[in-house]
LOVEXVEX-582182 format. One record per residue (C-alpha): residue in three letters; x, y, z. Coordinates in steps of 0.001 Angstrom, whole numbers, plus 524288, in hexadecimal, padded with zeros to 5 digits. Example, Ala and Ser with C-alpha at 12.3 -4.5 7.8 and 13.67 -1.06 7.14 Angstrom:
REM residues 2
ALA8300C7EE6C81E78SER835667FBDC81BE4
//
This chain:
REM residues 655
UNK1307ED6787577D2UNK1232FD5F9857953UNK11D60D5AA956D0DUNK10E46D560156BEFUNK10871D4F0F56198UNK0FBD2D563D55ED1UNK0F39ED5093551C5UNK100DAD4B5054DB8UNK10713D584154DF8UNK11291D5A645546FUNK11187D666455E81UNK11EFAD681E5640AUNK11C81D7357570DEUNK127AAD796257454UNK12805D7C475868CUNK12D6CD890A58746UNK13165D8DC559493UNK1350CD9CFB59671UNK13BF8DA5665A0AFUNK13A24DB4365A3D5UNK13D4DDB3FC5B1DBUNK13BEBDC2D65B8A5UNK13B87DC7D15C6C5UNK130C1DCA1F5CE88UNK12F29DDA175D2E9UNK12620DD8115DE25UNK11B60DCDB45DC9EUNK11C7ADD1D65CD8FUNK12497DCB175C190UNK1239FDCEAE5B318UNK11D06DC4FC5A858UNK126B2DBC595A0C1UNK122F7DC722594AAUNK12D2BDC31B58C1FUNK12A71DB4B458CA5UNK11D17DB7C458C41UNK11DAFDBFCB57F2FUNK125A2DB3C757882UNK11B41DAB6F57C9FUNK110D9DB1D757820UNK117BCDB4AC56BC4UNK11B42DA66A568BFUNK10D21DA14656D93UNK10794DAB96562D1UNK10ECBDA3355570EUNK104E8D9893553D3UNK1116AD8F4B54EA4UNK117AFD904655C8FUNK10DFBD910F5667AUNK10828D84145666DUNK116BDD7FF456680UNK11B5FD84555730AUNK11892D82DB5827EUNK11C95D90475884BUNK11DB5D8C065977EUNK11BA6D97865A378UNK1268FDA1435A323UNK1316ADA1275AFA5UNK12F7FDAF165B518UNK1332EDAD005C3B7UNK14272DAD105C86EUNK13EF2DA2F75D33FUNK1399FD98445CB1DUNK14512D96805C2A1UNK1482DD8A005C79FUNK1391DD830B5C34EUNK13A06D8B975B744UNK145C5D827E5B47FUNK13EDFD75395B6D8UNK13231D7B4C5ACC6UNK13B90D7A455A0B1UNK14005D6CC45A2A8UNK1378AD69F2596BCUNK13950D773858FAFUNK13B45D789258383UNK13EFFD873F58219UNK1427DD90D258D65UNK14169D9E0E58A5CUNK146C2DA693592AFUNK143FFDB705592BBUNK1510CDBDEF59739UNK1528BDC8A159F26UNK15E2BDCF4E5A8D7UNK1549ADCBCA5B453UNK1526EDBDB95AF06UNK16088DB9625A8EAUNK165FDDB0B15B3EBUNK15AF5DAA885B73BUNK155E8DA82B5AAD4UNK16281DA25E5A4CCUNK16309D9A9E5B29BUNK15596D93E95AD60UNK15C07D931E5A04CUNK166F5D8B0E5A4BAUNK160A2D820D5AE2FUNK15589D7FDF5A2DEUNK15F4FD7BC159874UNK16552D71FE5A359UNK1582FD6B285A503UNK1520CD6C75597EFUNK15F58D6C5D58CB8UNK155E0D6BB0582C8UNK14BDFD792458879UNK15126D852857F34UNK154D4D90B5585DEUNK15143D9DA1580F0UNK154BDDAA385860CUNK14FCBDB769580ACUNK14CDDDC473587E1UNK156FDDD0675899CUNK160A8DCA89590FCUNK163A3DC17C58650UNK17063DC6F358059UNK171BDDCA9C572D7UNK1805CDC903574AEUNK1809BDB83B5751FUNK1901BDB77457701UNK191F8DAD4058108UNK182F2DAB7458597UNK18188D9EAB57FE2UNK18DE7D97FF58753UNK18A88D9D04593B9UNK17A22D9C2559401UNK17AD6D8E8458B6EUNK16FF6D8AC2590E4UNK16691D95135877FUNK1644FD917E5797AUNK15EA6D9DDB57222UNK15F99DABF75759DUNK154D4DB4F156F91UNK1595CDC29456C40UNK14FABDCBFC56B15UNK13EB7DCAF656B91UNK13E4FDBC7D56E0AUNK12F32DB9C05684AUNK13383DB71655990UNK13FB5DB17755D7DUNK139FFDA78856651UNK1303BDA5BC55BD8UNK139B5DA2C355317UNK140A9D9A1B55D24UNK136BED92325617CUNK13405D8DAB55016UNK141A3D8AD554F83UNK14241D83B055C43UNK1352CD7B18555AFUNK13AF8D77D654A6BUNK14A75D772E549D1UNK14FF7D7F2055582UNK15863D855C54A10UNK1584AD93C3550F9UNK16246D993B54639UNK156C7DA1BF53F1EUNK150CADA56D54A5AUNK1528ADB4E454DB6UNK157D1DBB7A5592FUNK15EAEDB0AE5604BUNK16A74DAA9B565BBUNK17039D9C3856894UNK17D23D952A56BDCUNK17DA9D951E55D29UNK175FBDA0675560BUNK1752CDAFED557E3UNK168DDDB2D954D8DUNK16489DBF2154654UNK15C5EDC8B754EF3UNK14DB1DC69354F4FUNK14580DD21D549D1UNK13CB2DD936553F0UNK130B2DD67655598UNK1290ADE36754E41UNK11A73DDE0F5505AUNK118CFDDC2255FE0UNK10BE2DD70655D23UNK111A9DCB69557B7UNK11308DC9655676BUNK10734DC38756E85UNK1059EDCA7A57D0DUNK10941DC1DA58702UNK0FE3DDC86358F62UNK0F2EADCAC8584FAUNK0F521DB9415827AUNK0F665DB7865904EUNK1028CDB00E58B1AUNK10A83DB64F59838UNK10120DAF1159FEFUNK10441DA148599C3UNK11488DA58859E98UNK11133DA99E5AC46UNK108E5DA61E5B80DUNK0FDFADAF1C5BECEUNK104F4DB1465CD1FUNK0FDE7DB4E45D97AUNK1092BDBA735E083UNK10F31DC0B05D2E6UNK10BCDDCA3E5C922UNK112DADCC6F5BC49UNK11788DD7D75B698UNK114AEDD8E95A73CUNK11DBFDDD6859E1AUNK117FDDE5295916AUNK11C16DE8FB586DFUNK11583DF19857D69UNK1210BDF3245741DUNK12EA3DED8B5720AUNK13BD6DF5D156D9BUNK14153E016957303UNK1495DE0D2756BDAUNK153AAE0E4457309UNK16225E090D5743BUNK166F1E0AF55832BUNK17450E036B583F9UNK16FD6DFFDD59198UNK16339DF85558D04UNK160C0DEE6D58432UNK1520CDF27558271UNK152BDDF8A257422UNK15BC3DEE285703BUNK152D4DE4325749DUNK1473FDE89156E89UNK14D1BDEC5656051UNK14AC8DFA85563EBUNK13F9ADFE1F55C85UNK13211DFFDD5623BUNK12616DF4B755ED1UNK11947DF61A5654DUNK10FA3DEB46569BFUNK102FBDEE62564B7UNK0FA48DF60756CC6UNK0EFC7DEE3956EF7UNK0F6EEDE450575CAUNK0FDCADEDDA57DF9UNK0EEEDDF1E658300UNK0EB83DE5735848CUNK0F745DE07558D11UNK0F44EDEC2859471UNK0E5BADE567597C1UNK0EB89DD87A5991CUNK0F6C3DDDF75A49EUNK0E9B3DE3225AAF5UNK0E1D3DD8D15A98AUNK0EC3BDCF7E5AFBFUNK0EEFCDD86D5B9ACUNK0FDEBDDC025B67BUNK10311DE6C45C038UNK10F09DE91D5BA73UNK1125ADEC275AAB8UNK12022DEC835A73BUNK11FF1DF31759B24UNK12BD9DEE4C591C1UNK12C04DF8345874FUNK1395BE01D258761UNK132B1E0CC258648UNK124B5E0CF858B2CUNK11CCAE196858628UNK12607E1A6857930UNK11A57E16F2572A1UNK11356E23905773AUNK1054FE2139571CCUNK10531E128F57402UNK10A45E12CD58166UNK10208E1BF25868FUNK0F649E143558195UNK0FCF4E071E58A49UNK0FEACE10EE59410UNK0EEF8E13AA594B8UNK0EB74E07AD59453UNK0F4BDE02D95A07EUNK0EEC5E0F1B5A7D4UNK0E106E09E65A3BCUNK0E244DFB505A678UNK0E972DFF675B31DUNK0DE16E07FD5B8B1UNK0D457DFCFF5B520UNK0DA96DF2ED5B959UNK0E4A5DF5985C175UNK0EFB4DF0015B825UNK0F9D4DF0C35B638UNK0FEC5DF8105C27AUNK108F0DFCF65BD7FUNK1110EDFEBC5B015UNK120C5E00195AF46UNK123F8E054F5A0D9UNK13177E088259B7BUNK12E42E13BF596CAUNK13405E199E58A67UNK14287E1ECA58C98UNK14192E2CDF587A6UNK133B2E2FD158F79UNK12DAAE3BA658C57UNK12030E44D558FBFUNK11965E3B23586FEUNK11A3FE2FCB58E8CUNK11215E36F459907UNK10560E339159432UNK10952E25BB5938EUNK10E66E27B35A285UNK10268E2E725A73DUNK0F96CE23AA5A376UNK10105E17B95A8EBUNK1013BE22CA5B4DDUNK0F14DE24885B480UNK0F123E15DC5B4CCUNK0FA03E162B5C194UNK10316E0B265BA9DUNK10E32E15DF5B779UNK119D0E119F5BD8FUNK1236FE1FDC5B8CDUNK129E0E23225AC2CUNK136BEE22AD5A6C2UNK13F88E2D585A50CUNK14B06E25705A11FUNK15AA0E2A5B5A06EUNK16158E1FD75A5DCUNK16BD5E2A2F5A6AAUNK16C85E39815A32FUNK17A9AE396B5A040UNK17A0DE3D2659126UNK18727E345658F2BUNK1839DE28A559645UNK1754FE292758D5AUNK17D65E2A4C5810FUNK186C1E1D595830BUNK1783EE166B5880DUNK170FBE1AEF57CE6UNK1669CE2128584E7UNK15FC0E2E1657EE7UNK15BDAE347D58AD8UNK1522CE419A58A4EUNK15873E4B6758E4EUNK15876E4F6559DB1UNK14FD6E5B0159A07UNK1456AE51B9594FCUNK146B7E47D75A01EUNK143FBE53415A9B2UNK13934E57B95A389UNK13344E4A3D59FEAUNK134F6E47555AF27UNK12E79E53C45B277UNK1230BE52B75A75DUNK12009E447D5ADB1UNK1203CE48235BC36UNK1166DE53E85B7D3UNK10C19E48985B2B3UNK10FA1E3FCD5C02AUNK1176DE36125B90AUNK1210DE30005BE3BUNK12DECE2F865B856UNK13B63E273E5BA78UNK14766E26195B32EUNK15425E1C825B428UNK162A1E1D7B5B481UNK16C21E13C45B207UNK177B7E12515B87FUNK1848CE0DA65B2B5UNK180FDE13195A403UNK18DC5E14DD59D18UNK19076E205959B03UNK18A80E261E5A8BDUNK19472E2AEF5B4EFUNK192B8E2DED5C39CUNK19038E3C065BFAFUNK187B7E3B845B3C1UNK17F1AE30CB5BC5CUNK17D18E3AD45C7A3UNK17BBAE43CF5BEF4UNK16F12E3E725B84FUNK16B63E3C365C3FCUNK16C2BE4B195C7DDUNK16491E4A545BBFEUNK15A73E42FF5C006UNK158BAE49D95CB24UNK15628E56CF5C653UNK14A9FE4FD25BEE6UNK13B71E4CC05C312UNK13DD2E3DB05BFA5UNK135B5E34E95CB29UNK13CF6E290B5CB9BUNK14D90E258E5C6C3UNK1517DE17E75C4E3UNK15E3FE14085C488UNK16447E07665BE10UNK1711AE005F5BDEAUNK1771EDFE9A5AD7EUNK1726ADF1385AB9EUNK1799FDEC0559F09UNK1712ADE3FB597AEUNK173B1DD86758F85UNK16FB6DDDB858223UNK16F0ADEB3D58511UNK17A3BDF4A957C00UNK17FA9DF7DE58A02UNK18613DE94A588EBUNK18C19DE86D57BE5UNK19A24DE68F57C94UNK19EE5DF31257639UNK195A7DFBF557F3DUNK19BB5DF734589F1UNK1AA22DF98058787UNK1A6B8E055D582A0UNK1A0F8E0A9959027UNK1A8C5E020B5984CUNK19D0EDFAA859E0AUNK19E58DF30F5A9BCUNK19380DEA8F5AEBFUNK192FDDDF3B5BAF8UNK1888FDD6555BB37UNK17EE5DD7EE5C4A5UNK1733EDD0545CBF3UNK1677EDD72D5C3F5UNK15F12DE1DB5CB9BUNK14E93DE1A65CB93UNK14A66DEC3A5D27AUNK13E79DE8295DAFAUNK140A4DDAD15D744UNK13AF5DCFFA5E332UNK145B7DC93D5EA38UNK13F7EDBE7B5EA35UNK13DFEDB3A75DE77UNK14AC4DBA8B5D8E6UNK15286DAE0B5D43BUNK15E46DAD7C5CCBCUNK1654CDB8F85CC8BUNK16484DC3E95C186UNK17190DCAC15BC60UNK1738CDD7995B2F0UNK17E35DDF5B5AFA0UNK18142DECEB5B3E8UNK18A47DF5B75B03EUNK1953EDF9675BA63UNK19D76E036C5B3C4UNK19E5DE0A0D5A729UNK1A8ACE12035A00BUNK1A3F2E1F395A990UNK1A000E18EE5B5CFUNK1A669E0FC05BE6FUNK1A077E05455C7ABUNK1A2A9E10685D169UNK19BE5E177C5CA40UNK191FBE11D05CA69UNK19003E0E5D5D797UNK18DC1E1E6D5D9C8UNK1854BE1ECF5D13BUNK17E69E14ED5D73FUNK17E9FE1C635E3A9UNK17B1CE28345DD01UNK16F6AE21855D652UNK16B48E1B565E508UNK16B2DE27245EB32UNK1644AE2EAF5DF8AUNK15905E24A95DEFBUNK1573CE22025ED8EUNK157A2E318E5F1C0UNK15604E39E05E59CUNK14C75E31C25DC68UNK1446BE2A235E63EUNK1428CE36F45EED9UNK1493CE34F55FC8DUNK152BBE411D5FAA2UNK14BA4E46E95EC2EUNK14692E52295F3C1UNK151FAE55A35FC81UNK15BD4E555E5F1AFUNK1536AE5DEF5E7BBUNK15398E68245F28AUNK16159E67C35F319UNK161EBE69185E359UNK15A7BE73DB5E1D2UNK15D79E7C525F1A3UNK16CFEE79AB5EF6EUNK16EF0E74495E1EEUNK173D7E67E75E6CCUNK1742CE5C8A5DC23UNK16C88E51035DCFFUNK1786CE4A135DBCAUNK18056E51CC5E68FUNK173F6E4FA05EEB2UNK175A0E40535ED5AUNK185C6E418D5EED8UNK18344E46DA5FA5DUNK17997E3D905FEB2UNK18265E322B5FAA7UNK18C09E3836605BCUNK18303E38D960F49UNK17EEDE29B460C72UNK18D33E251B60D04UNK18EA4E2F13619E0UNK18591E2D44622E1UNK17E2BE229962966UNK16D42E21BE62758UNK16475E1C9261DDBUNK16A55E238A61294UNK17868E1E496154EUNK17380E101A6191FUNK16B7BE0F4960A75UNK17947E142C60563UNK180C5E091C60A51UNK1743CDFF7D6069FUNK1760FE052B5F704UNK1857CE04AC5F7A8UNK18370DF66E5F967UNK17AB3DF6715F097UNK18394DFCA75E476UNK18F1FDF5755E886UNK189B0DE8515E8ACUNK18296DEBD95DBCAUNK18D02DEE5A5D339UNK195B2DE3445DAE5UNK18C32DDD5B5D28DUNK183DCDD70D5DD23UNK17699DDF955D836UNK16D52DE8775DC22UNK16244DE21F5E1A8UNK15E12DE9205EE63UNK15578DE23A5F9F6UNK1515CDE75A60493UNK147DDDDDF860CCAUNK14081DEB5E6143FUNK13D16DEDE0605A5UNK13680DE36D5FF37UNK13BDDDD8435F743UNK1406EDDEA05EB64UNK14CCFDE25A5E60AUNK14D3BDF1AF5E832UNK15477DFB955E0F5UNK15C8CE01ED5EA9AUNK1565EE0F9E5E883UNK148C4E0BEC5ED6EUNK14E2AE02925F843UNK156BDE0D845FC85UNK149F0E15685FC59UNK141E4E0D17603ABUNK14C84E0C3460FB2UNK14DE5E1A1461027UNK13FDEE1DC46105CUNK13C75E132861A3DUNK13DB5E1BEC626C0UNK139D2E2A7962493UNK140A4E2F1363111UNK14D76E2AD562BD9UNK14CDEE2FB061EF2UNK149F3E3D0D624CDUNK156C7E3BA262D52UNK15F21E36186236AUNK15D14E3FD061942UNK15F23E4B69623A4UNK16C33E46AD623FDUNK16F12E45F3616E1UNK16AC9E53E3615C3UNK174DBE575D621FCUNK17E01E50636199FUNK179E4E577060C40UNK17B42E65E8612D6UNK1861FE64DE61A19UNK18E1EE5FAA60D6EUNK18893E693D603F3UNK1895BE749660BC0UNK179B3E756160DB9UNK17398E7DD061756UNK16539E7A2761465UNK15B1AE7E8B61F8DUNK1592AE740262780UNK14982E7487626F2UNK149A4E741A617C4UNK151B6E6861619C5UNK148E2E60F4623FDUNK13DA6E638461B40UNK1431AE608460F7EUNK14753E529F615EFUNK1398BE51566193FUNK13512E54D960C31UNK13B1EE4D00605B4UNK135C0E405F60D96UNK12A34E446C60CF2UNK127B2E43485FF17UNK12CC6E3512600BCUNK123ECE291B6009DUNK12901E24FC60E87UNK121EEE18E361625UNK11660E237261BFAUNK1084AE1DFD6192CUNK102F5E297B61979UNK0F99EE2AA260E3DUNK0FB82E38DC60FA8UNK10A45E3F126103BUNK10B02E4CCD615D0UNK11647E572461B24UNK11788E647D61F47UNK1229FE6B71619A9UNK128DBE79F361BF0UNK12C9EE7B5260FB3UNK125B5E788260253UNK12E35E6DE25FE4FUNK123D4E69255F1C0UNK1260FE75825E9BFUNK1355CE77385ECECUNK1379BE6A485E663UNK12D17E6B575DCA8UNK135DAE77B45D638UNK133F3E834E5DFC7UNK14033E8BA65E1F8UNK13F75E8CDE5EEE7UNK13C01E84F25FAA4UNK131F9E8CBA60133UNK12FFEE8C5260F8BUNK122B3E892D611B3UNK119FEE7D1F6198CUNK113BEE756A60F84UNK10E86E6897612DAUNK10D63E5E3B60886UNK10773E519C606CDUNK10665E46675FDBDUNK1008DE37945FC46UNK10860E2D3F60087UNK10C8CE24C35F4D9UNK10EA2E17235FC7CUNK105E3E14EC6060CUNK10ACBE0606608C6UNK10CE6DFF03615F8UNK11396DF38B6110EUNK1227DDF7C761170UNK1286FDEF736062AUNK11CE1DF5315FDCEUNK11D2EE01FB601A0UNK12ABCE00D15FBEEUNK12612DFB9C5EF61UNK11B3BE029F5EE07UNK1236EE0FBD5F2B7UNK12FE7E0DC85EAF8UNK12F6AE01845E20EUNK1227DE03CC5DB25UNK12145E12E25DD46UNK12F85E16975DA01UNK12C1EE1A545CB97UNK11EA4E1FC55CF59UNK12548E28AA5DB40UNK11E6BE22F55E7A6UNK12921E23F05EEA2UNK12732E32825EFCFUNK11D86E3C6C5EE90UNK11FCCE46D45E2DFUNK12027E555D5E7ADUNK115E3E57E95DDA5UNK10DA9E4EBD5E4FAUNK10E7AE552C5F0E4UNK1034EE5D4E5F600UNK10382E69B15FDAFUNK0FAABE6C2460925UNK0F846E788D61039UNK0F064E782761B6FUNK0ED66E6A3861960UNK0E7F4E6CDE60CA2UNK0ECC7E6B205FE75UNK0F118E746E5F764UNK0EC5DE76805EA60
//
């Protein structure tokens, strides 16, 4: 603490150091936002702000050890807490307290339990946990740490010695300067050359919902408060202005706020055709989406900054959603919603969770069949992460479903390699009182095979024929397929034994990261690398998946003319975004393939050529990848749409 006499009055100003360290996706990172709103928050009290020193924030993994040597002299250390952030940040903690005793440690953010059993004998080294919105509780704080350090009457905290009353929400956002509109986030963070950040935004705070599997709603006290919308225009200026590609929106549920949000929505698309920022915008959007978010959708879409929008079930067994408190719509609904969206060209994806309690090996292929049957672009499936403060942890709920969980080296999909430090660790759930670690592990397969083939296209085409020429199930389809992997010997077996690997090292509990140096340096899911290996050599695929059809007929009985067969193959490839440069993709076909799938009864034996414009046109490998399946997996560049593709006759178009 330095103190300054200043016309004999005694300033005391209080060096407060921060933390919000995150991983870089890319030559991106996100904004220390959290940090940033306390700060401006504090700086905005005129009894505080001439009081304090708030230093640069620690954002990057690989300068932990000089982030150490900066608090020497620090007073305070405030440190934002997150799953990707925990070890490393209590690492700083630790090493902090051993060259600066007297520096007190702070730690708020959502991995900060609300259950404090045992936290304070084995992390000693913090002083006060903040439960809850931190910027009236750090307020509150920071006066007591002025006058007395007597934090008994301050709200929403814990020490080795107190557990406090609950801090009220905050109901009047505006109370909260912008970070961005005072330039405050500038004062926290360096302008790189070789990095760009990604901005978090919020434009309200709470969400509705209770999911035992998220600690969201709990987190944010549930119900819904708005930041006024004038600022929300004007951060929308400032992230042009500054040149921000990427907006991570934080709100739960992201068009909720129909009216509002399709106003923000405008003005992205406007801003972004002006200026050319943001490039993009990644929403959560709200969890029961319906026709009216489409407006919102279409103009994020005219402003070419719509990434795709969720359909969320997370899973479609109606016991499983009734022990996770998740109100689904109805299957009915989610088939037409996926239908209404592709007919206004908007993308759609939903996600699945494996691991729910509640959920089986036949209820899980089963939504999946699901799924299938539906128009939805893009599927995501997740591992059951179990969350410190999320209902899915409570004692009680976990004897009661007989949860099992390992710990497990944290997964960041596209995350760089490189600058990863210490390593990050979350818990995920390993068996439950229906599904065993074996379980599991088919499910897994189930889910690889259903991504890599079915969702991302590379056998969509070829098993749809089979569904609706022979009635075969999606699932059977994929059974069949798994046979064939763990059967033969080609590219389809050799990316089986790469993702058995994979799932048994993962739930050994050694994680899921996936490198591959041919791909970039970035931690892959093992869906799109799987992709990308596949796809690499046209020839191949074409070979591969001739055998797998042998394989397919001769075990079902089949008797399918060979011709259909050779064209369907070829069909089917076709439609993928392969390696070709040409700007122009075109085949001749004997049969008219585009209407068949599009709903026609019968496949009609007729030449038809088609054509369509290459989505990727990239020579750089490693970007073509990115571009191909990292970027353009929720916007569908990885394949062209039948809908999309044009018929010629005579080299002409057909109108």
């Amino acid at each position: 603490m330095y103190r300054f006499r200043i016309d004999k009055l005694l300033l005391i100003l209080i060096k407060i150091s921060s933390s919000q360290y995150n991983y870089q996706y890319g030559n991106q990172i996100h904004f220390p936002y959290s940090v940033a709103m306390l700060y401006s928050y504090i700086t905005s009290k005129e009894d505080l702000k001439e009081k304090i020193q708030f230093e640069k924030t620690f954002v990057l993994r690989d300068k932990i050890e000089e982030d150490i040597k900066k608090c020497i002299s620090s007073d305070i250390l405030l440190c934002s807490c997150y799953v990707w952030n925990w070890e490393i940040t209590t690492y700083l903690a630790k090493k902090v307290k051993e060259i600066n005793p007297n520096c007190t440690i702070i730690f708020g953010g959502p991995q900060v339990p609300e259950d404090t059993n045992g936290f304070f004998e084995k992390y000693s080294f913090v002083d006060i946990l903040v439960h809850g919105e931190g910027e009236i509780i750090l307020e509150n704080i920071l006066k007591e740490y002025l006058n007395e350090k007597n934090y008994f009457n301050v709200k929403g905290i814990s020490t080795k010695e107190i557990r406090t009353h609950p801090q009220e929400r905050i109901n009047d956002l505006s109370l909260i300067p912008s970070p961005y509109l005072t330039n405050n986030i500038w004062k926290l963070v360096d302008k790189f050359k070789d990095l760009k950040w990604i901005a978090s935004w919020e434009t309200n705070r709470g969400c509705p919902y209770q999911c035992t599997f998220c600690d969201w709603g709990s987190a944010t006290f549930t119900k819904l408060r708005n930041f006024v919308d004038d600022r929300l225009f004007k951060e929308i200026e400032w992230f042009a202005k500054n040149k921000i590609i990427y907006i991570d929106c934080c709100d739960a549920n992201f068009g909720i706020m129909q009216k509002r949000d399709f106003l923000l929505a405008r003005k992205l698309k406007e801003m972004a055709l002006e200026t050319g920022y943001p490039e993009k915008i990644r929403p959560a959007w709200a969890k029961n989406s319906s026709e009216k978010i489409i407006p919102i959708a279409e103009e994020l879409k005219e402003g070419n900054i719509l990434g795709a929008v969720t359909v969320a079930v997370q899973s479609l067994d109606e016991k499983t959603l009734d022990i996770v408190k998740r109100a689904n719509i109805k299957f009915s609904k989610f088939s037409e919603l996926t239908e209404t969206f592709r007919k206004h060209e908007i993308p759609t994806y939903t996600e699945l969770i494996l691991g729910l309690p509640g959920e089986t090996v036949d209820t899980f292929k089963e939504g999946l069949e699901t799924i299938a049957q539906t128009k939805i672009d893009t599927v995501f499936i997740y591992n059951c992460g179990v969350l410190p403060n999320a209902p899915m942890n409570v004692k009680s709920y976990i004897e009661k479903y007989k949860i099992e969980k390992i710990r497990s080296p944290i997964m960041l999909v596209h995350s760089s390699i490189e600058n990863r430090g210490i390593q990050e660790y979350e818990d995920i759930v390993t068996g439950t009182y229906t599904s065993t670690l074996e379980d599991l592990k088919e499910m897994r397969f189930y889910s690889w095979s259903f991504l890599t083939f079915q969702n991302l296209g590379i056998l969509e085409l070829i098993s749809k024929f089979y569904n609706e020429k022979m009635n075969l199930p999606y699932m059977k389809f994929y059974e069949r397929f798994l046979e064939f992997c763990r059967n033969s010997k080609g590219i389809f077996s050799d990316e089986y034994l790469k993702v058995s690997k994979y799932i048994k090292n993962g739930y050994e509990g050694n994680g899921w990261d996936h490198f591959d140096e041919n791909l970039g340096n970035i931690i892959w899911p093992i869906e799109e690398a799987s992709w990308l290996r596949i796809t690499y050599n046209e020839k191949k695929l074409h070979d591969e998946i001739t055998e797998f059809l042998s394989y397919l007929e001769k075990n079902e009985g089949y008797k399918t003319n060979k011709m259909v067969i050779e064209e369907l193959i070829k069909f089917q490839i076709f439609t993928l975004t392969l390696r070709n440069q040409d700007k122009i993709k075109k085949c001749k076909f004997h049969y008219d393939w585009k209407n068949f799938f599009l709903g026609g009864k019968f496949l009609e034996e007729v030449d038809k050529i088609y054509t369509y414009q290459n989505k990727m046109i990239e020579d750089d490998p490693v970007q073509w990848g990115y571009k191909t399946i990292w970027y353009g997996r929720r916007s569908n560049q990885f394949r062209s749409s039948l809908e999309n593709l044009i018929e010629l006759e005579n080299g002409q178009i057909l109108t």
